[in-house]
C-alpha positions as CSV (number, residue, x, y, z in Angstrom):
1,X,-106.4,-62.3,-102.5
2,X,-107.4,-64.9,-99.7
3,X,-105.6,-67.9,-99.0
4,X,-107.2,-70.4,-97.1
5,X,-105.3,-73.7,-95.3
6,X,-107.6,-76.3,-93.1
7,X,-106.6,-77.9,-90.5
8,X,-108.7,-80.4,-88.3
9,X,-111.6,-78.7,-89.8
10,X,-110.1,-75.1,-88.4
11,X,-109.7,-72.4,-91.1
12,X,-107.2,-70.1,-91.4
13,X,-107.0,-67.2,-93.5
14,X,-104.5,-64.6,-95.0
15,X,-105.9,-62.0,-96.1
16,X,-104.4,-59.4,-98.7
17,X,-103.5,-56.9,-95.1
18,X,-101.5,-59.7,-93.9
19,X,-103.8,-60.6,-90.8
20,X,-104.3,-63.8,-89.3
21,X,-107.7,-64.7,-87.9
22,X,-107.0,-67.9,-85.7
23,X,-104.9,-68.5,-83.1
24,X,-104.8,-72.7,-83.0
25,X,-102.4,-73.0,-85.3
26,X,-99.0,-71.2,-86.0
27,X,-98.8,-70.3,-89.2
28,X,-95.6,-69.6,-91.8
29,X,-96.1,-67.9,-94.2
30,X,-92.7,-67.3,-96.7
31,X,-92.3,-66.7,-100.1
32,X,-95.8,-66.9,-101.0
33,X,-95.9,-70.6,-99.3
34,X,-98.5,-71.2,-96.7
35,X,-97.5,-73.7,-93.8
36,X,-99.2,-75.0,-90.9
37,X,-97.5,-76.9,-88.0
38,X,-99.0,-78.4,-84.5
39,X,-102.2,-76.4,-82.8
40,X,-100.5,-74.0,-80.6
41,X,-101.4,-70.6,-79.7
42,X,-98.5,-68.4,-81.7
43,X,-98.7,-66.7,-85.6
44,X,-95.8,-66.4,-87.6
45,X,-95.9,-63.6,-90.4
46,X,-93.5,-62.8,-92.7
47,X,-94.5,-60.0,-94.0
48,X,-93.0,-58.5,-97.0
49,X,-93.3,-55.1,-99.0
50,X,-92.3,-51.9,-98.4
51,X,-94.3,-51.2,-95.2
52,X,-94.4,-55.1,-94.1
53,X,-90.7,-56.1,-93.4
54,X,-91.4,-56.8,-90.0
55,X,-91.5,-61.2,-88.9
56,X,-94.2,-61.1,-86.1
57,X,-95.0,-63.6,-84.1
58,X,-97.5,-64.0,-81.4
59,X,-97.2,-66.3,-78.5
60,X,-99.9,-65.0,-75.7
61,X,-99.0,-61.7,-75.3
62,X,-95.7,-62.1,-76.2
63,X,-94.6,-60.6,-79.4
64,X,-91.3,-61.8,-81.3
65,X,-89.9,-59.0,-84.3
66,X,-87.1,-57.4,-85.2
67,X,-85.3,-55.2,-83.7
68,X,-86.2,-51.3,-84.2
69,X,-83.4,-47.9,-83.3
70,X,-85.7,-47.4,-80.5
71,X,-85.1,-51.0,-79.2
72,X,-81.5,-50.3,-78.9
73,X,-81.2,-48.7,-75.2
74,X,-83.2,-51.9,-73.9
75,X,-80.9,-54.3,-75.7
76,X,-78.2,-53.0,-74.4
77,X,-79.5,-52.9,-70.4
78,X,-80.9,-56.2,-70.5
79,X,-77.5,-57.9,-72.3
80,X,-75.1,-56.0,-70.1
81,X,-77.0,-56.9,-67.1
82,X,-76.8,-60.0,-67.3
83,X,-73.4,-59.7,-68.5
84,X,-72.5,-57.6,-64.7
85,X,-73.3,-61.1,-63.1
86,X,-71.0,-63.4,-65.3
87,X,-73.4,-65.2,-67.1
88,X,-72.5,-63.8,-70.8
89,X,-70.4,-61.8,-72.2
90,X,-71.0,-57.5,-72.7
91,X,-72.0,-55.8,-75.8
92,X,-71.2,-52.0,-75.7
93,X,-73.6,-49.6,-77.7
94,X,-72.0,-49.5,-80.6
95,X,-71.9,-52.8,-81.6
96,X,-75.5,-53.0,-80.6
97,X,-76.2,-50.4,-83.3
98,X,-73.8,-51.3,-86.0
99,X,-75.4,-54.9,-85.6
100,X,-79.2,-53.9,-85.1
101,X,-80.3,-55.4,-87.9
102,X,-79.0,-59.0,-86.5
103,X,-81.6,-59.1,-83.7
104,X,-84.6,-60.5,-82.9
105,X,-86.7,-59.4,-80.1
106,X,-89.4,-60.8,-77.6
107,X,-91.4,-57.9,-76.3
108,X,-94.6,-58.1,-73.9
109,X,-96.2,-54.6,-74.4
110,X,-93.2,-52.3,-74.0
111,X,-91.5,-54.2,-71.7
112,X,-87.9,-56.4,-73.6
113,X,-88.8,-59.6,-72.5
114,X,-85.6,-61.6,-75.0
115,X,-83.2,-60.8,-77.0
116,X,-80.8,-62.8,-79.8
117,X,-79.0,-61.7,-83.0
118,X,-77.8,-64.3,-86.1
119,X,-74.6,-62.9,-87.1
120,X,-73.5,-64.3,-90.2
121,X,-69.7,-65.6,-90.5
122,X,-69.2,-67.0,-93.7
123,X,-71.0,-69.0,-96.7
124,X,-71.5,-72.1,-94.5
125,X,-71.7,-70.4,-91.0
126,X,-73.7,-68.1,-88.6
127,X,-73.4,-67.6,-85.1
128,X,-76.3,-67.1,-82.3
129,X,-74.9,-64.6,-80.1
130,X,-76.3,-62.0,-77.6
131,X,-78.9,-64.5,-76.0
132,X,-80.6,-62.7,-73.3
133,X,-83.9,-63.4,-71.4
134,X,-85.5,-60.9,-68.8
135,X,-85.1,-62.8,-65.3
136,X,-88.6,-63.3,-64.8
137,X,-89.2,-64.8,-67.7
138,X,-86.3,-67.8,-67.4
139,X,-87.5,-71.0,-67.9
140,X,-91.0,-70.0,-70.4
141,X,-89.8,-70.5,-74.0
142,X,-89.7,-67.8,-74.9
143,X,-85.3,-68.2,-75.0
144,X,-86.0,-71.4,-77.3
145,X,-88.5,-69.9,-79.8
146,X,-86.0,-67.1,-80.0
147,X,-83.4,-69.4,-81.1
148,X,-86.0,-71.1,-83.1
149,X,-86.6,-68.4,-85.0
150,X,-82.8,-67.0,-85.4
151,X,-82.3,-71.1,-86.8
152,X,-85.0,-70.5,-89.0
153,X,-83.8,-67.2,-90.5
154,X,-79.9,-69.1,-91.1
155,X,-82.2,-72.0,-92.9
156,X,-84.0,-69.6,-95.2
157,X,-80.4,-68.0,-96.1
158,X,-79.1,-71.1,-96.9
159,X,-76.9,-71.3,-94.2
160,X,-76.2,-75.0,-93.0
161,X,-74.3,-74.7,-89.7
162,X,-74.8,-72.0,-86.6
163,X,-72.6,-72.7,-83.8
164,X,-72.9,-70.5,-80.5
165,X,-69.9,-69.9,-77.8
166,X,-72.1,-69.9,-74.5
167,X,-72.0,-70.5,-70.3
168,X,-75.7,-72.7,-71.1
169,X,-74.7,-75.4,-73.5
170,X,-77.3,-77.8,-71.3
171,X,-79.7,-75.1,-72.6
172,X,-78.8,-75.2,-76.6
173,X,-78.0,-79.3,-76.4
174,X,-82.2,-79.2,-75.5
175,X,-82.6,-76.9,-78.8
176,X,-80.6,-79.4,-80.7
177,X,-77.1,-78.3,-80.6
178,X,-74.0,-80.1,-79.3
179,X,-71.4,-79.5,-77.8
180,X,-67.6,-79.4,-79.7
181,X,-64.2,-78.5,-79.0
182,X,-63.8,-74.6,-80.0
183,X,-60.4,-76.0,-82.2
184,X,-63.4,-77.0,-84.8
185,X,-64.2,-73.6,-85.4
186,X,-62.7,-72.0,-88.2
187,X,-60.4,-69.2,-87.9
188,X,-62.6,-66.5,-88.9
189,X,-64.7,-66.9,-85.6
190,X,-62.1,-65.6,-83.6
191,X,-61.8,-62.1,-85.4
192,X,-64.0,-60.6,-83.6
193,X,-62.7,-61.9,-80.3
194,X,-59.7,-59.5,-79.4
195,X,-61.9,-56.9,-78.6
196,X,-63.4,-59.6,-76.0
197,X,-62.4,-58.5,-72.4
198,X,-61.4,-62.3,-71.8
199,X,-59.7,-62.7,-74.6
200,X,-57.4,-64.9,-75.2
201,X,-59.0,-67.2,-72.1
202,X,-62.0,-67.4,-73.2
203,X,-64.2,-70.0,-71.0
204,X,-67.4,-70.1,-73.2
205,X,-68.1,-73.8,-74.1
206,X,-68.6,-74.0,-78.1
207,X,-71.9,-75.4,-79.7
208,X,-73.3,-76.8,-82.7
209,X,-76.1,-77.3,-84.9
210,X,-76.4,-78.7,-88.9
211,X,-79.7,-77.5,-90.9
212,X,-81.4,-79.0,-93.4
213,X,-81.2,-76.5,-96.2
């Protein structure tokens, strides 16, 4: 079945193997809804089935999925080394694997170009954590659509508030969040935290954001 969405006069169709042909246009397409937003050059599929559970998105020649096992080793180098300088904290392998499922990737060939995981708290909450963008690519978008699309996956599960415990909170405030103090967090946040190595200081600066869901 085609489905067919125009848009100044530019048509875009699905087509029954899940391919887009246009690239002016980013395209949603959820739930067997069809949505269109502002002529830029990126395609958003959801794609569904038994062999189409990957969300791709195209942005030039950067792709945004999920992440696969074989993603795992790259996760890991390009959180920790960031993590060597300071500027987040470090995820050991394990908790990269037993929270795989959590992240979404940018990639540019086979090169890890981003990195961020939603990790659901409770009913109400989810957290962006592991934030992590390849040094030469600081500064393109690519960290906000990530965090774009992790806010989009927390508004499709209903969830109406994702915080994030950061060292960039100028960077979240420009994707909508703002800054609280970490005493509104609920207690279940912190569970996680005594295997932090700074816990109980911990010097990350606390962020919010509220969805419309």
């Amino acid at each position: 079945m085609c489905m067919k969405h125009i848009v100044h006069e530019s048509v875009v169709s699905i087509m029954s193997t899940q391919h887009v042909f246009k690239e002016e246009l980013t395209v949603y397409f959820c739930d067997n809804r069809l949505q269109t937003t502002s002529a830029v050059s990126s395609v958003l599929l959801v794609r569904e089935g038994e062999d189409m559970k990957e969300e791709i998105i195209k942005n030039g020649a950067i792709e945004f999925r999920k992440a696969k096992m074989a993603d795992a080793e790259k996760i890991h180098s390009l959180i920790n080394a960031w993590a060597a300088k300071g500027l987040m904290l470090p995820r050991s392998r394990s908790v990269i694997y037993e929270n795989l499922r959590e992240f979404t990737l940018a990639v540019k060939e086979d090169e890890l170009v981003g990195v961020g995981g939603l990790h659901i708290i409770w009913e109400d909450l989810a957290e962006v954590r592991a934030l992590a963008i390849g040094e030469k690519y600081i500064k393109s978008g690519v960290g906000r659509k990530l965090v774009e699309i992790l806010l989009s996956e927390a508004k499709e599960l209903g969830v109406p508030r994702v915080f994030a415990l950061t060292y960039q909170p100028g960077f979240f405030q420009k994707c909508g969040f703002r800054v609280i103090s970490k005493d509104e967090l609920p207690q279940k946040v912190w569970k996680e935290c005594i295997n932090c190595p700074k816990f109980p200081d911990c010097d990350e600066i606390a962020v919010i954001i509220e969805l419309d869901v």
